[in-house]
Each structure stands twice: as structure tokens, then as C-alpha cells.
ZAPAGU-461493 format. One record per residue (C-alpha): residue in one letter; x, y, z. Coordinates in pm, whole numbers, plus 32768, in hexadecimal, padded with zeros to 4 digits. Layout:
BEGIN
AXYZ ...
//
This chain:
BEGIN
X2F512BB06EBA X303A2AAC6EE7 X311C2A716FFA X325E296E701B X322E282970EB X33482769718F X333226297100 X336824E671CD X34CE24B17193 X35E6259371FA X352B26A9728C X347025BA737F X3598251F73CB X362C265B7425 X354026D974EE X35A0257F75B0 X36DD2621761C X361E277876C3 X367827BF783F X3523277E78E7 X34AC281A7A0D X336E27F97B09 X326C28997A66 X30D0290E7ADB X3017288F79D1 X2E7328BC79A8 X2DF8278678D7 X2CAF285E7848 X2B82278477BC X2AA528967718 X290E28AC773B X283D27B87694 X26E828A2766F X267B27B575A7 X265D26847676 X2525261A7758 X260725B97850 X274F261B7809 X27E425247949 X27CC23CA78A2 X28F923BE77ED X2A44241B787E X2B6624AD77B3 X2C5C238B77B9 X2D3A242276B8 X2D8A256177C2 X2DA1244D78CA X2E9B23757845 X2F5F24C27813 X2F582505798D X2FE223B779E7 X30F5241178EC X314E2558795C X310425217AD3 X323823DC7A9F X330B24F77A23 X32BB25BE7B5B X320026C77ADE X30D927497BBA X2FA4271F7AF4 X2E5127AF7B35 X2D0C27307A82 X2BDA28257A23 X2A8F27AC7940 X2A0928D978FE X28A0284A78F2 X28CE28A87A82 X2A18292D7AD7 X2A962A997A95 X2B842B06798C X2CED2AB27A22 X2DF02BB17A6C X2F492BD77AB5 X2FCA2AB57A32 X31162AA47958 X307629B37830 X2F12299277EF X2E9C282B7735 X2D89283C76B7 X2CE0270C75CD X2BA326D37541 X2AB8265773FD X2A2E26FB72CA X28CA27747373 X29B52820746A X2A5228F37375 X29AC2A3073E9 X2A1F2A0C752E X2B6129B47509 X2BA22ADE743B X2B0B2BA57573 X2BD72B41765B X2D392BA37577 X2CE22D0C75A5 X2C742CC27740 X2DA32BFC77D6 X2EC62CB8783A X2FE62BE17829 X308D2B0976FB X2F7B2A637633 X2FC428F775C4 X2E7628827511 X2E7B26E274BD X2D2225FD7483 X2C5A25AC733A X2C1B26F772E1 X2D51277F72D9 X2E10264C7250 X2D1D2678712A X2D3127FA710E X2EA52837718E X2EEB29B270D4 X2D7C2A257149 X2DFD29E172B5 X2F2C2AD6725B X2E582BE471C8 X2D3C2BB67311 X2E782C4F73E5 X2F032AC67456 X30552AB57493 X30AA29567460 X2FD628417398 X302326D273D0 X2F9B260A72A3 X2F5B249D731E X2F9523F87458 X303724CC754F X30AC23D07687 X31FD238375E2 X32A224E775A3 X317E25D8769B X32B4260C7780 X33CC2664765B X32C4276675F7 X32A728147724 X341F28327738 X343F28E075E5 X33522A4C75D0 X33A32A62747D X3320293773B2 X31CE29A272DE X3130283E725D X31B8270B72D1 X314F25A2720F X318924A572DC X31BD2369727D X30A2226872DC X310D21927400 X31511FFD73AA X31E820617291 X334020507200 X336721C17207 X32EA21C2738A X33B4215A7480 X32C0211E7551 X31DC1FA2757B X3025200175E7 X308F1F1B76DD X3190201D778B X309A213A7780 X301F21767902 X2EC221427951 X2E11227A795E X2DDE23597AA3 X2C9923057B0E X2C8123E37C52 X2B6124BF7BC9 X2A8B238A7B3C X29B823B67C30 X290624E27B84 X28B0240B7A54 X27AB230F7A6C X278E2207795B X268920FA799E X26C91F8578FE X25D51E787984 X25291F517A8A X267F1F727B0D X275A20C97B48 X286620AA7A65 X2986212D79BB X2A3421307866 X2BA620CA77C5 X2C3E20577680 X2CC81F517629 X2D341F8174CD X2D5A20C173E4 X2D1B20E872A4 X2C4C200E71B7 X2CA41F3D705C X2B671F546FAD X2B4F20636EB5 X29A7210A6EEF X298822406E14 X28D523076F22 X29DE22E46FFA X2B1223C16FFD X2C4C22F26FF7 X2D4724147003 X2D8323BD7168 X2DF1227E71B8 X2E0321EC7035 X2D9820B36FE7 X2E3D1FC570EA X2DC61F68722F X2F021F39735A X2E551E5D749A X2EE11E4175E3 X2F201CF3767D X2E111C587735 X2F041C4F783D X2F2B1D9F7859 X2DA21DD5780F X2D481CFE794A X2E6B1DE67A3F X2DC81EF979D3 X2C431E367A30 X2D091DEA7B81 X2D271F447BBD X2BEB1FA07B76 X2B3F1E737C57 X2C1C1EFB7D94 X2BA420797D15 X2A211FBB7D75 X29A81F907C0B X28E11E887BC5 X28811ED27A53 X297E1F2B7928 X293E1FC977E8 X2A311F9076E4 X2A5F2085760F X2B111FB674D5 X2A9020457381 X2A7E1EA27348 X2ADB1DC3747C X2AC81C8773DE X2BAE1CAD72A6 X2CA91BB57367 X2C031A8A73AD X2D1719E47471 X2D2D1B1B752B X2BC01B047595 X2BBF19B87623 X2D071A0976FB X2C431B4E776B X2AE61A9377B6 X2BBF196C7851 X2C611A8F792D X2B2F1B65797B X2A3C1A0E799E X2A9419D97B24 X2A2E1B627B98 X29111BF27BD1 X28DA1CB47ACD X28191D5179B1 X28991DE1787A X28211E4B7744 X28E51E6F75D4 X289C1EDC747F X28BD1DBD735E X28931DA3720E X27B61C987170 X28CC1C1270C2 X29D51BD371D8 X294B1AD372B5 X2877198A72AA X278318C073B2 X2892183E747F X2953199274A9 X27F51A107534 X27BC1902761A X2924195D7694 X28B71A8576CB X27981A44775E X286619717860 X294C1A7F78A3 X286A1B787926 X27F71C5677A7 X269B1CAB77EB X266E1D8F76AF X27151DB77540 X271B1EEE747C X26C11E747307 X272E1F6171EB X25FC1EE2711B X25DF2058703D X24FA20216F6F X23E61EDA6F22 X241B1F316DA2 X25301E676CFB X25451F636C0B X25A720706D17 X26AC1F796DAB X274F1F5D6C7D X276B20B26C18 X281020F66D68 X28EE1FD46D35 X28801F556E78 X29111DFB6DF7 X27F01D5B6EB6 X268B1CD76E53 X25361CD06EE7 X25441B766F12 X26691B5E6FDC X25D71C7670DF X248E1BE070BA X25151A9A7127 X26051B3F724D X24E21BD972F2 X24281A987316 X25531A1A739C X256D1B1574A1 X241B1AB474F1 X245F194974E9 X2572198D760F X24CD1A9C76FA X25C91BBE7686 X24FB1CEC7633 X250D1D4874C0 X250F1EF1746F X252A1F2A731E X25B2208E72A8 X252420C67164 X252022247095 X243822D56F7B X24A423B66E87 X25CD230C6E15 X263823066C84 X253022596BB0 X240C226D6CD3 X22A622876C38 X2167221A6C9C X219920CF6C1D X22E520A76D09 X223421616E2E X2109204A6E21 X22111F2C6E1F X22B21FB86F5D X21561FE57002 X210F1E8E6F80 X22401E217035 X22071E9F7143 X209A1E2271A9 X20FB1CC2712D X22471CB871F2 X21F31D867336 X23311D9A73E4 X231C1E01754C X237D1F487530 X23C9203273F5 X248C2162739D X23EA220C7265 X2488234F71DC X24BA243370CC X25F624107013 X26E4251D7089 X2816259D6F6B X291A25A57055 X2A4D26396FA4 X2B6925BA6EC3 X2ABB24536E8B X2AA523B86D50 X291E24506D2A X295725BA6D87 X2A9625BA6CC6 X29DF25486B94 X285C25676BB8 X282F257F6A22 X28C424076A14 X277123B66B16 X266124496A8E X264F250E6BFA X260E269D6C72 X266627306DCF X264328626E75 X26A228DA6FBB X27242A3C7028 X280C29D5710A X28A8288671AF X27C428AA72C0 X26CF27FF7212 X278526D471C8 X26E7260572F5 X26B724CA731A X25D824F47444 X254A261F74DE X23E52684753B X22C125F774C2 X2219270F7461 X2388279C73B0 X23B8265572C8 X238626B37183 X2435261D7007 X253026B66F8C X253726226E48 X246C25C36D25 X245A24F06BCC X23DD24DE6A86 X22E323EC6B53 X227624946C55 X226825D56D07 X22AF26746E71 X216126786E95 X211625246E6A X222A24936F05 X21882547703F X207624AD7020 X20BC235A6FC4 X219A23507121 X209223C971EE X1F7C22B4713A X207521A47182 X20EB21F472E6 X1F62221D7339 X1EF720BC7282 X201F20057309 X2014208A7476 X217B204374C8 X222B20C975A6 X23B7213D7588 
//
């Protein structure tokens, strides 16, 4: 079935020109049944929309439904959320009671699905610059929106408001031994990792100012914090940024932790860091087989996060490398040289998972040009972390099977001992 979209030109810009009025709005974070603890991570997409709509005077109303009831009588409904939400998401179109406006991952990725669930309204892409034109206008189906920083947006990252943080307190995000909480300060990423879906935000990265990073640090220091995790797919792709940022962040008292890649920063960036408070990196190591790395075009080498760990080390910043089996290409041979890695590296702490197919990335869209299988019933499955005892592969090679993928995992996590 296919329905029409407004594209981002005229018909955004018309919905500009809509009388608005006060509205009750329910921002709606579905359940995630999946999680251990499913208050460590707040929704900051929903709560940048509430300093957005609450600035254009509408009275807004928050609900995670990990703990709060189903909303009613509300005039719009927004609800957002990821792929291994899916089943909930389409739950709550036939619960809520008032006009449906679905946004997030999910629903940016699977727009017409949203229509046929019983949504009223999909927003494809960001949402902060044209949330308020779409609640004017009841009749607009799927809305692209153009991403923000771009020529086609009229809006900078810098102008978006910082996020409505008055229910952080349910969330509790430990960095350092220290309660903390999370923020972006970047979206999007310009590498171009066949496992990961690129549908969303493309292939370039838009960063705020380090200004404008630091206001929104301000904020959180007055709020109590004491501990930041940022939330960057890669915060040090701007190395002038990151040395205005330490040289900003270096005389609080704080900790924060990032994620980096191997190839986008040196010794002195680290010691930087170091000096400005980063008590832990986030390593996307993937795999210790060079092999794997390049089939994934990961564009980096084992060398070069060989060498970043024992940097890490070298400073007193805590080194946890993410690293995944079952990826295109993975045999026993590849599976030995990421155990191999692993023992001979030890970083301090370590993420090791099973490859998960999200949808419409360059390996589920062509698994036959891999040399990969998957199987899953529904997107439920596709989690990246969930239960211990509920982990299980979802996809196989020529190389290996489920079966020994399991077991591989649960050999190296017991001869390596550690923790994530």
C-alpha cells in the first residue's frame, strides 16, 4: 500500500502559515520489555520535542510507559521509539484516543507501516524544526523533514533548545561511580559500516558548537550532575572541536564518558581528555579479525585499535571495546583472532554481542553480496542488549553456525572475565 508524503518544500512551508492554538499534548515513550533496566537511558529525542512545543505554549505531559499508564484525553499523542520497539508502538495506535503523530527511528525507517498500524501522522527525520506546523495541520499523512544544519533547514543544532530534563530524575546512568545523565552533541555519522542502517541521518555528521555544548553542561552542573555521558555516535571526529570542549569542561568537576573510534584521535587528544575530566571511552573495535573489518568496511585496522587501547591505558581513561560476532565472513578462524585480541589487549571493560540485522542497511538489504543468513520473526528480536539468558544469534555463515556462535561467546566471556 502506498500512501503520498508531503515532501519538504512547499507543503512544509505551508503548513508554516497554519493558525496555531494551545494544545494538551502526551509525549508517549512505549515499554521497553526487553531491557534489564529499562531507566538508564532517557528519551532525549521526545525531550527536545517538549522544549519545542512547551516554547510554542502548548501544555505537554510526559508518560514512559515502562511505569506510567497509557495517557488519555489528550488532543495529539507523540509517540517515538526504535526498531525493538516495534511491537509496542503498533500497540499503542489502536490504545490512544486522540490524534496519533508517531516520529523516532522506527518510524522514520518504516513511514507507510505507521499509516497502516492506525498512526495518523508520521514525521520522517528530525522533528524539532516543523513538530509545531504539524500539530496545526490534522490532515498531513508523512512528513520528511529536512535534516537540521542543512541548506534545506532553516534551522542551526545550535538553535535547537536543550531538552526538558524535569523527569531525569527517574533515569539513572552511572559514569565514574557517579549518577549521571546523557546528551548529544552531534547527529549523524560520516563513516559508511555495513551493519549500520544509514537511512536516517545519511552519511554526514552536523556538531554543535562547543559553545553551545558547554551551556548545555552548565545546565546540567546547576541541575546537580556531576558525571555526563555523551551520547555522539563519534565525539572526536573534530579535533579542534575537542580541545575547545576539554579546554571548557577541564576547570569543573566533572566526569564524562564518550564513544570514539580508533581512527579519530591520537595520544595528545587523550591526555586532553584525560585533563578535562573523560574517565572512560567507548571503542568501536568489532571485530579482532582484519578480515571481518574489511568486509564491513570499517575503514579501520587492528593495529590502529590495538594501539588506541594501550593508549587509553597509558593515560588512565578506561578503554570498553564493543566488539560483535556473526558478522559477514566470521568463521572459526576470525572468531579465534577476536578471542586472541581480546586476551592479549584486555581493555577494562568489553561489550561482546551477536550481530543484530537491523533493517534497510547495506547487509540486510543485500545479504547474498555477504555470504550472511538471518532469521528473526519479528523486530523484537533485533536487540542489542536484553537479558542474559534471552541473547541469542540471529544470524549465520557459510563459516559458522548459530550454534557455535553461542558458544564461542560464552567460551570467551568466561576465559576473558571482563566485565561490561
Amino acid at each position: 500500500m502506498s500512501f503520498p508524503s508531503l515532501s519538504c518544500g512547499g507543503a512544509l512551508k505551508r503548513l508554516t502559515k497554519q493558525r496555531r492554538e494551545s494544545l494538551k499534548v502526551a509525549l508517549v515513550w512505549p515499554a521497553t520489555p526487553f531491557l534489564i533496566d529499562p531507566f538508564v537511558h532517557p528519551p532525549l529525542g521526545l525531550w527536545y520535542l517538549w522544549s519545542v512545543l512547551e516554547r510554542a505554549g502548548h501544555e505537554v505531559e510526559y508518560f514512559d510507559l515502562n511505569a506510567d499508564p497509557i495517557p488519555t484525553g489528550f488532543d495529539a499523542y507523540l509517540v517515538s521509539g526504535t526498531t525493538p520497539q516495534a511491537g509496542e508502538i503498533k500497540k499503542l495506535a489502536k490504545l490512544l484516543d486522540g490524534r496519533k503523530i508517531v516520529g523516532g527511528p522506527h518510524a522514520t525507517l518504516f513511514p507507510e507501516q505507521m499509516l497502516e498500524w492506525g498512526y495518523d501522522t508520521v514525521v520522517v527525520g528530525e522533528g524539532e524544526e516543523w513538530i509545531n506546523a504539524v500539530l496545526a495541520d490534522r490532515h498531513c499523512r508523512i512528513i520528511k523533514t529536512p535534516r537540521i544544519g542543512t541548506r534545506q533547514s532553516l534551522m542551526s543544532i545550535d538553535d535547537i533548545p536543550f531538552p526538558n530534563r524535569s523527569q531525569a530524575h527517574r533515569y539513572h546512568f552511572d559514569v565514574g561511580g557517579r549518577d549521571a545523565t546523557t546528551m548529544f552533541t552531534s547527529r549523524g555519522c560520516p563513516f559508511h559500516c555495513s551493519f549500520c542502517c544509514h537511512a536516517i541521518w545519511g552519511h554526514r555528521c552536523v556538531q554543535r558548537s562547543a559553545e553551545n555544548v558547554y551551556e548545555e553542561v552548565a545546565q546540567l552542573y546547576d541541575m546537580g550532575y556531576r558525571a555526563v555521558m555523551f551520547f555522539d555516535d563519534t565525539f572526536t571526529l573534530n579535533k579542534k572541536r575537542l580541545y575547545r570542549i576539554c579546554e571548557l569542561l577541564k576547570p569543573l568537576d566533572l566526569y564524562w564518558r564518550c564513544f570514539i573510534r580508533a581512527d579519530t584521535v591520537d595520544l595528545p587528544m587523550l591526555e586532553a581528555m584525560k585533563d578535562a575530566g573523560c574517565v572512560e571511552v567507548g571503542i568501536g573495535i568489532e571485530s579482532g579479525s582484519q578480515k571481518i573489518l574489511d568486509i564491513i568496511n570499517k575503514g579501520t585496522t587492528v593495529e590502529q585499535n590495538t594501539q588506541v587501547v594501550q593508549w587509553c591505558k597509558q593515560v588512565g581513561i578506561a578503554a570498553k571495546a564493543f566488539l560483535i560476532l556473526g558478522l559477514p565472513g566470521e568463521d572459526k578462524q576470525t572468531i579465534e583472532e577476536t578471542r586472541r585480541w581480546i586476551l592479549e589487549n584486555r581493555p577494562d571493560k568489553m561489550d561482546l554481542v551477536f550481530y543484530v540485522p537491523y533493517p534497510k542497511t547495506p547487509i540486510t538489504l543485500h545479504p547474498e553480496k555477504y555470504d550472511i543468513h538471518f532469521q528473526y520473526d519479528d523486530f523484537t528480536e533485533c536487540i542489542y542488549k536484553t537479558h542474559p539468558d534471552a541473547f541469542k544469534p540471529l544470524t549465520w555463515t557459510s563459516g559458522i553456525t548459530r550454534k557455535e556462535l553461542y558458544e564461542a561467546r560464552q567460551k570467551i566471556l568466561k576465559e576473558a572475565g571482563i566485565g561490561y
